[in-house]
C-alpha positions as CSV (number, residue, x, y, z in Angstrom):
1,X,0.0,0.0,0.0
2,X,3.0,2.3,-0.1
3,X,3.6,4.9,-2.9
4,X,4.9,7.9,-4.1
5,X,3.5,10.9,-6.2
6,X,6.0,13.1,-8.1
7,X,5.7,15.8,-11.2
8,X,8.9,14.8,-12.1
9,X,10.5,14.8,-15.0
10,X,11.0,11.3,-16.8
11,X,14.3,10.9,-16.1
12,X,13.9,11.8,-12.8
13,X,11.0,9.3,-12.5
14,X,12.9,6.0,-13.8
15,X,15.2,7.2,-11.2
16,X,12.8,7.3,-8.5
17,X,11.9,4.0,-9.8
18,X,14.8,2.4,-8.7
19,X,14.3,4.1,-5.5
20,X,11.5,2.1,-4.8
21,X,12.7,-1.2,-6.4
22,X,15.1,-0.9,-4.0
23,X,14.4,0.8,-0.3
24,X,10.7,0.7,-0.4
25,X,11.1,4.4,0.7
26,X,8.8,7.3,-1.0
27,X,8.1,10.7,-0.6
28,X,4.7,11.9,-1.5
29,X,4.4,14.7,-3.7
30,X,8.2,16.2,-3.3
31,X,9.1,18.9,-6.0
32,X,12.9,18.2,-5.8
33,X,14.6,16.1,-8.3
34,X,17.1,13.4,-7.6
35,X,19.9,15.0,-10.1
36,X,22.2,12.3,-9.7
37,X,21.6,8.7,-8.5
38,X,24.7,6.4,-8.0
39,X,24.0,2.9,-6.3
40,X,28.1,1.8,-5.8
41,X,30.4,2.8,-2.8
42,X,31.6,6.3,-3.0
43,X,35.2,7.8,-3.3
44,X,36.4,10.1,-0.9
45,X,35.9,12.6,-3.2
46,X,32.4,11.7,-3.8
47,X,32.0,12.1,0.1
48,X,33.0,15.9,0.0
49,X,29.8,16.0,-2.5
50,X,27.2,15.0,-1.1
51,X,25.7,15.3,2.7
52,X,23.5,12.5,2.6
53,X,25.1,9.1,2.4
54,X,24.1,5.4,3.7
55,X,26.3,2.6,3.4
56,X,25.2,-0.1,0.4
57,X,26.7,-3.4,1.0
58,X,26.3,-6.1,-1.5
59,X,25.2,-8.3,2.0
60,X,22.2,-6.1,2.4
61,X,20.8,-5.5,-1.0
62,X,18.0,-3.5,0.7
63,X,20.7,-0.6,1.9
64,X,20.7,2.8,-0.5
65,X,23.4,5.0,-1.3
66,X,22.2,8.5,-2.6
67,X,24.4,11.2,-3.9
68,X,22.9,14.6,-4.8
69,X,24.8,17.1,-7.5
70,X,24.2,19.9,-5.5
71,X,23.7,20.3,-1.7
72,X,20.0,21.8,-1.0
73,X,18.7,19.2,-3.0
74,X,20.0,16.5,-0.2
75,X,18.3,18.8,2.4
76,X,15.2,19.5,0.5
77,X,14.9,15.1,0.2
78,X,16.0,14.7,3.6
79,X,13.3,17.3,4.7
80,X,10.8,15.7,2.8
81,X,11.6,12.2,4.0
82,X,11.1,13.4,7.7
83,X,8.2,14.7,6.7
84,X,6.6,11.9,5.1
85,X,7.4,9.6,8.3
86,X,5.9,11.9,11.1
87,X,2.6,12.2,8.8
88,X,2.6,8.1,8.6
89,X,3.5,7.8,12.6
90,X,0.9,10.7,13.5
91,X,-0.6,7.7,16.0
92,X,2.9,6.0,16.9
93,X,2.6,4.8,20.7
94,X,5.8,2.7,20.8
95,X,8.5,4.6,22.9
96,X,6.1,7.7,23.4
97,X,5.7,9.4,26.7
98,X,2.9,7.6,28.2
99,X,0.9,11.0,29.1
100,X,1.3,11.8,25.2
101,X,-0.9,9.1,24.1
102,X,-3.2,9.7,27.3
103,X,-3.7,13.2,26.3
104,X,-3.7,12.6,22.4
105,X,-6.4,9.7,22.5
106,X,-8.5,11.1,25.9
107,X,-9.3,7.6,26.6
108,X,-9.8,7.2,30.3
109,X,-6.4,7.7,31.4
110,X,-5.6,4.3,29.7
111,X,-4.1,4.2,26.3
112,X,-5.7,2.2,23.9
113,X,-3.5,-0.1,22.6
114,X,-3.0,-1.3,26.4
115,X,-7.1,-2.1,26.8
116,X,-6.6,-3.5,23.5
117,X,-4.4,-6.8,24.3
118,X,-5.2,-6.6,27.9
119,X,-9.1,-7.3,27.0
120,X,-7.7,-10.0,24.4
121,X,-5.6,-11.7,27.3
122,X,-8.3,-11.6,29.5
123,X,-10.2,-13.2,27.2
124,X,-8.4,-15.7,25.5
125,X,-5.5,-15.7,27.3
126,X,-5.8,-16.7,31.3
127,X,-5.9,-20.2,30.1
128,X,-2.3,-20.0,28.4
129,X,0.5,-21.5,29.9
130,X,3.6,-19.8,30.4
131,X,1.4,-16.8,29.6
132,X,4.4,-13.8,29.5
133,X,7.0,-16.6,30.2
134,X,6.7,-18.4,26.4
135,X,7.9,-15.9,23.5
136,X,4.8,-15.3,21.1
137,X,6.0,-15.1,17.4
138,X,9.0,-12.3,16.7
139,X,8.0,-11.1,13.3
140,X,4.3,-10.7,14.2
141,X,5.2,-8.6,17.0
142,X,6.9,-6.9,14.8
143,X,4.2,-6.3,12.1
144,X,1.7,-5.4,14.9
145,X,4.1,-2.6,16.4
146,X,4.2,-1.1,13.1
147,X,0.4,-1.1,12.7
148,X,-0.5,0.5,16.0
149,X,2.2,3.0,15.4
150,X,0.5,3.9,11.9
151,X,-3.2,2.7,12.1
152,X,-6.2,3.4,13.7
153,X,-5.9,1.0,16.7
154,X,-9.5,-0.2,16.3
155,X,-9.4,-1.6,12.7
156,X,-6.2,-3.3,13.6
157,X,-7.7,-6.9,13.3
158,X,-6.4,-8.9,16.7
159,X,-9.0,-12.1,15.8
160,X,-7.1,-15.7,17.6
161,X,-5.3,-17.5,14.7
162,X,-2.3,-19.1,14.3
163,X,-0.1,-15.7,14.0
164,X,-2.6,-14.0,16.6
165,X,-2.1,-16.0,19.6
166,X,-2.3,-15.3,23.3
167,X,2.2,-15.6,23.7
168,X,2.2,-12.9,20.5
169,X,-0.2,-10.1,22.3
170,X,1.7,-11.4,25.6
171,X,4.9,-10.3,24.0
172,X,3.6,-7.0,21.9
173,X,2.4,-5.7,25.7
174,X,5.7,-6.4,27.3
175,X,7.5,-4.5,24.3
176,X,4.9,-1.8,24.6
177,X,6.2,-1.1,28.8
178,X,9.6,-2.0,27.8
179,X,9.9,0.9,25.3
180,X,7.9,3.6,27.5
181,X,10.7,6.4,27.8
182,X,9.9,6.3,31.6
183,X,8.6,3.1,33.5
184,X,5.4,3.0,35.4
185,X,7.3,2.3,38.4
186,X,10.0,5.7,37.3
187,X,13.7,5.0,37.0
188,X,14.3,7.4,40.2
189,X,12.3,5.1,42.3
190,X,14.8,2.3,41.2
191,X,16.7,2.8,44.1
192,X,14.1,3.3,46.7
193,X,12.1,0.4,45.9
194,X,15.3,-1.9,45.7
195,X,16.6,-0.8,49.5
196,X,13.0,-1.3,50.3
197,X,13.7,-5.0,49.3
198,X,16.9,-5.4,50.6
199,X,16.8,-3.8,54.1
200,X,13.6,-6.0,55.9
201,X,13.4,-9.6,57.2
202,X,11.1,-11.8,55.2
203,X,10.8,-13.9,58.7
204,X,9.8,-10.7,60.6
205,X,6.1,-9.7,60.4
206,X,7.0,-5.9,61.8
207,X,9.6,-5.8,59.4
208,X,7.1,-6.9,56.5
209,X,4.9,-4.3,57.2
210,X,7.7,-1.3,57.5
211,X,8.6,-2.6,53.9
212,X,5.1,-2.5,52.5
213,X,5.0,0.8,54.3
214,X,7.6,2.3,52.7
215,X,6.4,0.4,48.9
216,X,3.0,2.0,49.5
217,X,4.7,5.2,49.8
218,X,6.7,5.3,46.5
219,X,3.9,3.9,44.9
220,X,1.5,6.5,46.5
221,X,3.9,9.4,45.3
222,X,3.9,8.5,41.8
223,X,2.0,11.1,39.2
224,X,-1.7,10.1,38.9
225,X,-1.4,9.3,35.5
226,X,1.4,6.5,35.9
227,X,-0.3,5.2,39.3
228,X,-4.0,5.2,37.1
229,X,-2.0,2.9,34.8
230,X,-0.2,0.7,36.9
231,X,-3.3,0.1,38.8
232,X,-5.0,-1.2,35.8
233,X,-1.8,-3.4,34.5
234,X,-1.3,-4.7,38.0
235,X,-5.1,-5.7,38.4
236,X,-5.2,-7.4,35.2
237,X,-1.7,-9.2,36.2
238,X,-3.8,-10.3,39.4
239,X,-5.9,-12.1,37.3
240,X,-3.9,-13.6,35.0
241,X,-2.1,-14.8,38.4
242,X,-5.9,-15.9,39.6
243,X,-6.2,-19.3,36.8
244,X,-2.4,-19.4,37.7
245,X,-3.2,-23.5,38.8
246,X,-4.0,-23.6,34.8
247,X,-1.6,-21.3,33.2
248,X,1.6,-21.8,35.6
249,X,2.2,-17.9,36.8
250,X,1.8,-17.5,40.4
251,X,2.7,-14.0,41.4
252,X,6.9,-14.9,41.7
253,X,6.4,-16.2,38.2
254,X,4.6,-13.2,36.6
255,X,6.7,-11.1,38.5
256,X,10.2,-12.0,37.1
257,X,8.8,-11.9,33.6
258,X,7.0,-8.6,33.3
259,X,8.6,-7.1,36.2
260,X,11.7,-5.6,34.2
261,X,9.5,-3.9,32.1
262,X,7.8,-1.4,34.5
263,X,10.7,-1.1,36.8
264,X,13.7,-0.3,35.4
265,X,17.1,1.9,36.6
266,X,17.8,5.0,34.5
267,X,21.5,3.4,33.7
268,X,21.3,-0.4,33.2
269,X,24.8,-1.6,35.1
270,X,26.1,-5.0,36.2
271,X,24.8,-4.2,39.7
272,X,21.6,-3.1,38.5
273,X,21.2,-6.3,36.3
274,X,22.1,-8.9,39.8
275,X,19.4,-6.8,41.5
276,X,16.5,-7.9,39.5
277,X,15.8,-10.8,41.3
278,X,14.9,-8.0,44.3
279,X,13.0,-5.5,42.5
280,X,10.9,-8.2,40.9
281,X,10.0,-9.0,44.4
282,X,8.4,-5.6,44.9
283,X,6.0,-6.7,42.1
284,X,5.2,-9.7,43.4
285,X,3.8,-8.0,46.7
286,X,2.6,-5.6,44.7
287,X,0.0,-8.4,43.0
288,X,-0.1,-10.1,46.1
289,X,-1.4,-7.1,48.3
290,X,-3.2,-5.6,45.3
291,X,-6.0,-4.2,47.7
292,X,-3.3,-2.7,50.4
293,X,-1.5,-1.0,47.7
294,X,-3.9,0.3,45.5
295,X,-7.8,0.6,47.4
């Protein structure tokens, strides 16, 4: 369904042509012609021409190389290109600030794309084993990330099949928190929430409840529009965690799978990295004392 327009000259055409025979890149309606089109590796001299240049290598057939007689008309292409991708990504979600999309779709304080495979995995997914644990297919996720980035989220057809399976949307909503720019949980609670879990005596009752004392706190201070959210995602993990005798994901389970992705450090470091194990453990209480932490 992609395409270009272009008022072009002839020439200028057959060399746009090639363009798309070859990158599958197009720029609608762009009045700047492509003077000079070279498809080889480029002298040094050729460098000092031009000021847009990608690497073709015979490996990756798919990879461009553009040169451009004069200057401006690099710019004006470059421009244009830019231009044609923001107008494609106008409803892009993936790696947007979370209160973007909020604000953008004015959907309840919940984007849509979240509802979206939440109400599918609710639906056809409690009964899944290994439900966030099992990989869903790689290249589906992929297609799907591109079409909620560019399409209307509610003709994107997520009907159970063979490519749309409950592992799949699993895995599309773990990329989805995994990309946000900033966590539910924020990277400057990291270390708050990890001394929480470090510091108290899991034999000590007192000391339990001065460590959920302290999580309730970091999670009470959080922006209303994160807490809103992780309210919901943490509810629906408490039912995913409710069939867990059928699916296999008690709360330690769910925990170490989709923790990572909505509690993350601002620099990911070797020490950061052997800590997991204890900041997952702050969302395992957090869907094990659902009510105490968010009613």
């Amino acid at each position: 369904n992609n395409y270009f327009k272009s008022n072009q000259s002839e020439n200028s055409l057959q060399k746009l042509y090639r363009v798309y025979l070859l990158e599958k890149t197009f720029v609608e309606e762009s009045k700047y012609a492509i003077t000079s089109l070279y498809l080889y590796e480029p002298t040094e001299e050729d460098l000092q021409k031009t000021s847009i240049y990608t690497s073709a290598k015979k490996s990756n057939p798919s990879a461009l190389t553009l040169f451009f007689s004069k200057p401006q008309f690099s710019l004006s292409w470059k421009r244009d290109l830019n231009n044609y991708i923001i107008k494609n990504q106008k409803n892009r979600v993936f790696g947007v600030d979370v209160t973007v999309i909020i604000e953008r779709e004015n959907n309840n304080g919940i984007p849509i794309i979240i509802e979206l495979l939440i109400n599918f995995l609710l639906k056809h997914g409690r009964d899944t084993e290994g439900l966030f644990r099992i990989p869903g297919n790689n290249s589906i996720i992929t297609k799907l990330k591109k079409d909620f980035n560019q399409l209307d989220p509610y003709q994107i057809d997520l009907t159970p099949s063979n490519d749309i399976t409950p592992h799949t949307i699993a895995g599309l909503l773990k990329l989805f928190y995994s990309e946000m720019p900033q966590p539910l949980l924020l990277t400057q609670n990291w270390d708050l929430i990890l001394e929480s879990q470090v510091t108290y005596d899991e034999n000590d009752i007192n000391s339990i409840n001065a460590m959920k004392y302290k999580l309730k706190g970091i999670v009470d201070s959080i922006p209303e529009v994160y807490k809103h959210l992780l309210r919901y995602t943490i509810d629906f993990l408490c039912k995913i965690v409710e069939n867990s005798e059928v699916n296999m994901m008690n709360s330690s389970n769910i925990a170490m799978c989709f923790g990572p992705n909505i509690l993350r450090p601002a620099e990911q470091t070797i020490e950061s990295t052997l800590a997991i194990p204890k900041t997952n453990g702050a969302i395992d209480h957090l869907i094990s004392d659902f009510n105490y932490f968010f009613n």
